[in-house]
GUMILO-109341 format. One line per field, with one value per residue: x, y, z of N, C-alpha, C, O in turn; residue number from 1; residue in one letter. Coordinates in nm, 2 decimals. Each point is the difference from the previous one (the first is absolute). Layout:
n.X (X / ...)
n.Y (Y / ...)
n.Z (Z / ...)
ca.X (X / ...)
ca.Y (Y / ...)
ca.Z (Z / ...)
c.X (X / ...)
c.Y (Y / ...)
c.Z (Z / ...)
o.X (X / ...)
o.Y (Y / ...)
o.Z (Z / ...)
seq (NUM / ...)
type (A / ...)
REM end
This chain:
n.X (5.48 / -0.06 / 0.15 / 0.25 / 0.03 / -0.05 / 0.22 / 0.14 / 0.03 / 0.04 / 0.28 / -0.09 / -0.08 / 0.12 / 0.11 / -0.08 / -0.06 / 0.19 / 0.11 / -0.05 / 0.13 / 0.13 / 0.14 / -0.17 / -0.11 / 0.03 / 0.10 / -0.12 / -0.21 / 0.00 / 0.07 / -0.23 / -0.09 / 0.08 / -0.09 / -0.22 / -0.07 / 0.07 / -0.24 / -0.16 / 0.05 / -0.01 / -0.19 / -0.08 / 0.07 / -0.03 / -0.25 / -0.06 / 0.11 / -0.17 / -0.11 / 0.15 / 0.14 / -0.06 / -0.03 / 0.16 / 0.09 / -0.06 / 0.14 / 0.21 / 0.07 / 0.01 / 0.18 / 0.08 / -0.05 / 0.13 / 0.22 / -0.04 / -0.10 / 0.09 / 0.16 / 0.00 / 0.02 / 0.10 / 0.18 / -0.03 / 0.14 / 0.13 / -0.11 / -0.13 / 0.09 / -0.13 / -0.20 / -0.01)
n.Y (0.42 / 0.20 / 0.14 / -0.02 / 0.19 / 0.21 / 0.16 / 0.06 / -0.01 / 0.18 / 0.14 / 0.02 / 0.19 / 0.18 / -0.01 / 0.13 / 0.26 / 0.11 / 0.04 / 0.22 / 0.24 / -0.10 / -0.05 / -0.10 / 0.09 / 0.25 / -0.04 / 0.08 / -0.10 / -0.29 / -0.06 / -0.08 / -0.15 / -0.14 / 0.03 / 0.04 / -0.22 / -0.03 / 0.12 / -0.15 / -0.22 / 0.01 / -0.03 / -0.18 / -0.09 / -0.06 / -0.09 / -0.17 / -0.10 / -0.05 / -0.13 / 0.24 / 0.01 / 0.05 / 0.21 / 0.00 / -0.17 / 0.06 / 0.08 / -0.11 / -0.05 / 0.26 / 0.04 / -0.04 / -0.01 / 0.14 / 0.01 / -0.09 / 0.12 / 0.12 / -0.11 / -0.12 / 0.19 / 0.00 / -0.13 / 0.02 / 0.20 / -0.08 / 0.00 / -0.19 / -0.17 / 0.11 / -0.04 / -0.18)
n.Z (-6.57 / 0.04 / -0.10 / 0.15 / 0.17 / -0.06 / -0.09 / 0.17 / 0.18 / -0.04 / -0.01 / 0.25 / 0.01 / -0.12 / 0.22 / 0.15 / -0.02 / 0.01 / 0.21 / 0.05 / 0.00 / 0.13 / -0.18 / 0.13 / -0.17 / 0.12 / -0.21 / -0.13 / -0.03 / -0.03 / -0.23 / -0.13 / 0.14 / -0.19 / -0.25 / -0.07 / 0.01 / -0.21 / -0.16 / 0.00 / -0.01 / -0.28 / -0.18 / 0.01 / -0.19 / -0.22 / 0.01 / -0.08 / -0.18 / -0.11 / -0.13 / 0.03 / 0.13 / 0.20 / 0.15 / 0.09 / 0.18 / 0.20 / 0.12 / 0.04 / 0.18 / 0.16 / 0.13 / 0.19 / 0.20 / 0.19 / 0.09 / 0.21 / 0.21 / 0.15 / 0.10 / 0.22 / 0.08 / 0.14 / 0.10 / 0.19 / 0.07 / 0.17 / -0.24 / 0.10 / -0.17 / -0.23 / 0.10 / 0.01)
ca.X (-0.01 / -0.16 / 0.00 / 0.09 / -0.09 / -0.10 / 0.03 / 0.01 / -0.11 / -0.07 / 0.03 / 0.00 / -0.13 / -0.02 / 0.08 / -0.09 / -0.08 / 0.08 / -0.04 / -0.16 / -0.01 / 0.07 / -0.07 / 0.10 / -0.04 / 0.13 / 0.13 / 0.07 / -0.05 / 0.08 / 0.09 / 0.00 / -0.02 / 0.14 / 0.07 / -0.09 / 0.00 / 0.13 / 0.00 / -0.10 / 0.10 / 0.08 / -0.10 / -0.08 / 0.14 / 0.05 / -0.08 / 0.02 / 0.11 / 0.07 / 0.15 / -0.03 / 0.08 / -0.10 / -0.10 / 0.08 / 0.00 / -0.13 / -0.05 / 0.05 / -0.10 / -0.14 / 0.04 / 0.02 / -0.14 / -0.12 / 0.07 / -0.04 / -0.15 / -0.02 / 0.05 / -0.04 / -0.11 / 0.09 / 0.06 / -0.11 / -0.02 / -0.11 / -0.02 / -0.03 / 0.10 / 0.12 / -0.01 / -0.10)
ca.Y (-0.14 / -0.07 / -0.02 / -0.13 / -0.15 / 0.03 / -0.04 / -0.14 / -0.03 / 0.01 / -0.11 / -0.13 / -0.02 / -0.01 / -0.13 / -0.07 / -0.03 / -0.10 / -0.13 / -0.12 / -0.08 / -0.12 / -0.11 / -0.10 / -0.13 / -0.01 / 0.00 / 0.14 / 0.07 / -0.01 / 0.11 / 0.13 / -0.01 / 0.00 / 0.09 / 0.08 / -0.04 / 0.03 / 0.12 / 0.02 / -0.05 / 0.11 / 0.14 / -0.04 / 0.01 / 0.15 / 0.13 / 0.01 / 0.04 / 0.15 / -0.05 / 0.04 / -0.12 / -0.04 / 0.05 / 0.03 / -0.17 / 0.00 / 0.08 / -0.01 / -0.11 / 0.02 / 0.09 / -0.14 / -0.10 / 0.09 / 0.01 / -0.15 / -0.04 / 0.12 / -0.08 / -0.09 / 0.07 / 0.09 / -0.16 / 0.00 / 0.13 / 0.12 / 0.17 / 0.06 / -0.04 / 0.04 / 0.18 / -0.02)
ca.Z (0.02 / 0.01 / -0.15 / -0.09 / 0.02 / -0.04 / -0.18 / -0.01 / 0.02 / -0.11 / -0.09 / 0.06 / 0.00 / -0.13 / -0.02 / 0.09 / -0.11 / -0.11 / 0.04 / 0.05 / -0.17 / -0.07 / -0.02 / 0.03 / -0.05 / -0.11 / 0.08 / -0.01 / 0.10 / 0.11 / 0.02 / 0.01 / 0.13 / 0.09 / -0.05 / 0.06 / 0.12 / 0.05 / 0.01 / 0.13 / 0.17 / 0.00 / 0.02 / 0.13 / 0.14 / 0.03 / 0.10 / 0.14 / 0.04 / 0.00 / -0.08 / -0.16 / -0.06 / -0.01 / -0.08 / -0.14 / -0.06 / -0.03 / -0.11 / -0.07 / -0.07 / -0.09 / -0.16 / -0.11 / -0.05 / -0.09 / -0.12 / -0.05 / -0.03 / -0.17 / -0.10 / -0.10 / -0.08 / -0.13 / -0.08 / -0.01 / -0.10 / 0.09 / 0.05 / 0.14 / 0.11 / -0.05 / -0.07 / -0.15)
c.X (-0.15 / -0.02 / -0.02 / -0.08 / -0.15 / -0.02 / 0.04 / -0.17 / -0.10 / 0.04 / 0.00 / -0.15 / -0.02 / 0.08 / -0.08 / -0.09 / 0.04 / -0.03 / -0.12 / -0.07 / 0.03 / -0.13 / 0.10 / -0.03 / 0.16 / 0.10 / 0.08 / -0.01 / 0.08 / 0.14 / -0.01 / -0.04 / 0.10 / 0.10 / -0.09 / 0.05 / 0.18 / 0.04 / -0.05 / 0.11 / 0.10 / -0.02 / -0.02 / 0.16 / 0.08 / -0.02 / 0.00 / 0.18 / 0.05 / 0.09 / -0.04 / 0.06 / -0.14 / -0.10 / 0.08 / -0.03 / -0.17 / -0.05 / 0.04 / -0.07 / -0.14 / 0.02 / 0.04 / -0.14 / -0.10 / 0.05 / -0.01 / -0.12 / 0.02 / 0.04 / -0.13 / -0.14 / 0.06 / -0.07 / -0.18 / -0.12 / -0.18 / 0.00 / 0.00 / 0.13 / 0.12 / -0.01 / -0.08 / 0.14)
c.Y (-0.05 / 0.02 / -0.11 / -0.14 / -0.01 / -0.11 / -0.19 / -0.06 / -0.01 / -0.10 / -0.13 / -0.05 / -0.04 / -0.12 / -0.12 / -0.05 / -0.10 / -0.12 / -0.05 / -0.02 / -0.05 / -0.11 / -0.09 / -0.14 / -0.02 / -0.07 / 0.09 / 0.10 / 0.02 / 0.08 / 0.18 / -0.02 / 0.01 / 0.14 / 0.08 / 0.01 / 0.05 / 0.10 / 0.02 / 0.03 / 0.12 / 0.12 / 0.02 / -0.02 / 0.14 / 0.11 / -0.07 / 0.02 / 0.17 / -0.07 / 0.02 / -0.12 / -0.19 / 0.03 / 0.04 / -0.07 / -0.02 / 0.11 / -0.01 / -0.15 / -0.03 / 0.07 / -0.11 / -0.03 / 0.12 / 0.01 / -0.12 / 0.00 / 0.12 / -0.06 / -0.09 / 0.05 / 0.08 / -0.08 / -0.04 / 0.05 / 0.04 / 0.12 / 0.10 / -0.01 / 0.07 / 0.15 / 0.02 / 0.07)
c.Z (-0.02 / -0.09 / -0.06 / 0.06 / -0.05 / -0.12 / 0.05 / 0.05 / -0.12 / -0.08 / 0.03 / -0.05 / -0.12 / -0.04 / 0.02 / -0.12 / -0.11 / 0.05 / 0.00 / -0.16 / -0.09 / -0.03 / 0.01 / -0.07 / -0.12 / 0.06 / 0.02 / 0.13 / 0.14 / 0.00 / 0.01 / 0.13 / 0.10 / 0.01 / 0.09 / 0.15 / 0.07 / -0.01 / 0.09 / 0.08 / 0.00 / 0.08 / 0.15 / 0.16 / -0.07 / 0.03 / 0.15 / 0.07 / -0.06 / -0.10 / -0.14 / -0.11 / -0.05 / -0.11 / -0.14 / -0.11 / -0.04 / -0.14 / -0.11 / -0.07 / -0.05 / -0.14 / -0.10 / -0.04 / -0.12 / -0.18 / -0.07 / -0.10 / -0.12 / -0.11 / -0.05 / 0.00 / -0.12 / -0.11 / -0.07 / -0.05 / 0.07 / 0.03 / 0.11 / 0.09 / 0.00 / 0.00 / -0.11 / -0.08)
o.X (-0.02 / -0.11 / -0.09 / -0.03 / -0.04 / -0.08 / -0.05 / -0.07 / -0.05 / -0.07 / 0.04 / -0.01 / -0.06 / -0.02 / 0.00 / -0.01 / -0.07 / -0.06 / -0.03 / -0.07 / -0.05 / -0.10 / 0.11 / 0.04 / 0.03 / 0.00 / 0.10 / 0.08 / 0.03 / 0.02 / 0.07 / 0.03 / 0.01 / 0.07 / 0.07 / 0.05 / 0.02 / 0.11 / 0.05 / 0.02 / 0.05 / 0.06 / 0.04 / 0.00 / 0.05 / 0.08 / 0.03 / 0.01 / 0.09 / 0.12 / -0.07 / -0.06 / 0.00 / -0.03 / -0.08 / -0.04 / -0.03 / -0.08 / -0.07 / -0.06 / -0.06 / -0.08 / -0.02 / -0.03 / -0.08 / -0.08 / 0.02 / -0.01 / -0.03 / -0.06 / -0.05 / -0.07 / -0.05 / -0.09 / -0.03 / -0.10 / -0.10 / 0.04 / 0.05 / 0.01 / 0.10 / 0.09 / -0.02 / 0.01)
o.Y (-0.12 / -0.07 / -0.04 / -0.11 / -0.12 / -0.09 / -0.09 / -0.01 / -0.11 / -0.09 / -0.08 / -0.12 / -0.11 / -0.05 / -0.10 / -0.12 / -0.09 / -0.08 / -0.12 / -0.09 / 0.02 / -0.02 / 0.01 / -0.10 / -0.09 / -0.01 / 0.00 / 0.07 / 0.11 / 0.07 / 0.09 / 0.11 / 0.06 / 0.04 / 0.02 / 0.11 / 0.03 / 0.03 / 0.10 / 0.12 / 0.04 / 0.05 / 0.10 / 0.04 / 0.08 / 0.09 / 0.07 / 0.05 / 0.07 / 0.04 / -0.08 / -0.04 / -0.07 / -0.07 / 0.01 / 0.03 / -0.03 / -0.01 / 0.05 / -0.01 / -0.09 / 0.01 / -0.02 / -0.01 / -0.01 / 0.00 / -0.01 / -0.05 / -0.02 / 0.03 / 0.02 / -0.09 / 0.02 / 0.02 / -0.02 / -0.06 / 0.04 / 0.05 / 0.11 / 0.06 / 0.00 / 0.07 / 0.11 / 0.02)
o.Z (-0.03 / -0.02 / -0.08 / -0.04 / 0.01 / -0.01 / -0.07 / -0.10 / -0.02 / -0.04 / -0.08 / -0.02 / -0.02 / -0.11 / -0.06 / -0.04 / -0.05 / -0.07 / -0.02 / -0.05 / -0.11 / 0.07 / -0.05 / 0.06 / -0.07 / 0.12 / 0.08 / 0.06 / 0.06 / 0.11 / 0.05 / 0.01 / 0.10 / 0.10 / 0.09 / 0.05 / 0.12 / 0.05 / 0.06 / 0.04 / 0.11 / 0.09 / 0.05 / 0.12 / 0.08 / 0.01 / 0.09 / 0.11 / 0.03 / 0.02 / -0.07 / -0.10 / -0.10 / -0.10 / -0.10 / -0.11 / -0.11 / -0.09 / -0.09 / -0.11 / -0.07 / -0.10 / -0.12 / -0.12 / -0.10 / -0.10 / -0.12 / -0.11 / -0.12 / -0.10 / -0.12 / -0.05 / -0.12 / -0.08 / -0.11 / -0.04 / -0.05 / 0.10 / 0.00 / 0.11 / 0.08 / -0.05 / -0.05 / -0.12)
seq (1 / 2 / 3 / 4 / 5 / 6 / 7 / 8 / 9 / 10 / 11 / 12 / 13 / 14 / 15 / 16 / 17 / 18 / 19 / 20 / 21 / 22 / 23 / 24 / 25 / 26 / 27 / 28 / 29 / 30 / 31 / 32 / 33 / 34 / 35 / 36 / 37 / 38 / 39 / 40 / 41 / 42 / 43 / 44 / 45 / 46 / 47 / 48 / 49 / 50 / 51 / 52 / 53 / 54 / 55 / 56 / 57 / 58 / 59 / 60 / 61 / 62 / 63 / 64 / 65 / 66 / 67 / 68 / 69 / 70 / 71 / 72 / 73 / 74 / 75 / 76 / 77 / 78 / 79 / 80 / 81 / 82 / 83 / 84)
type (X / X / X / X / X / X / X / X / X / X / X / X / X / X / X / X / X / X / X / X / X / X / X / X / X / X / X / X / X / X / X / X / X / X / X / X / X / X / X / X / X / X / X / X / X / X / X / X / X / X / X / X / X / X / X / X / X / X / X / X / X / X / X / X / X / X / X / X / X / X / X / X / X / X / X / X / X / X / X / X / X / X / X / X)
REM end
């Protein structure tokens, strides 16, 4: 258990980071906050309830986002983003 809660904390913090780095002069920004922020509430009530089902949903939606960002570096064709 103090593992798992160890790895969510972490992955709460690095959410955290997404958020306070957003530029918000975008419009875009506000949904990626909303999207951030509702990973947060995931992350953050499925370790404190003990609810895998929760944390599931959270993770699954960061794999969405990471598979997201590989793409459009891909698309983009950043060496560093891709493995060279």
């Amino acid at each position: 258990m103090p593992k798992c809660h160890n790895a969510n904390i972490k992955a709460q913090n690095i959410v955290r980071e997404f958020i306070l780095t957003l530029d918000m002069q975008y419009e875009i920004s506000q949904s990626w906050a909303s999207l951030y922020e509702y990973i947060h509430y995931r992350l953050v009530q499925g370790n404190l309830k003990k609810d895998r089902e929760m944390l599931v949903e959270a993770r699954g939606l960061l794999a969405e986002l990471r598979d997201t960002w590989h793409q459009a570096m891909k698309a983009v064709r950043v060496p560093e983003a891709v493995g060279k």
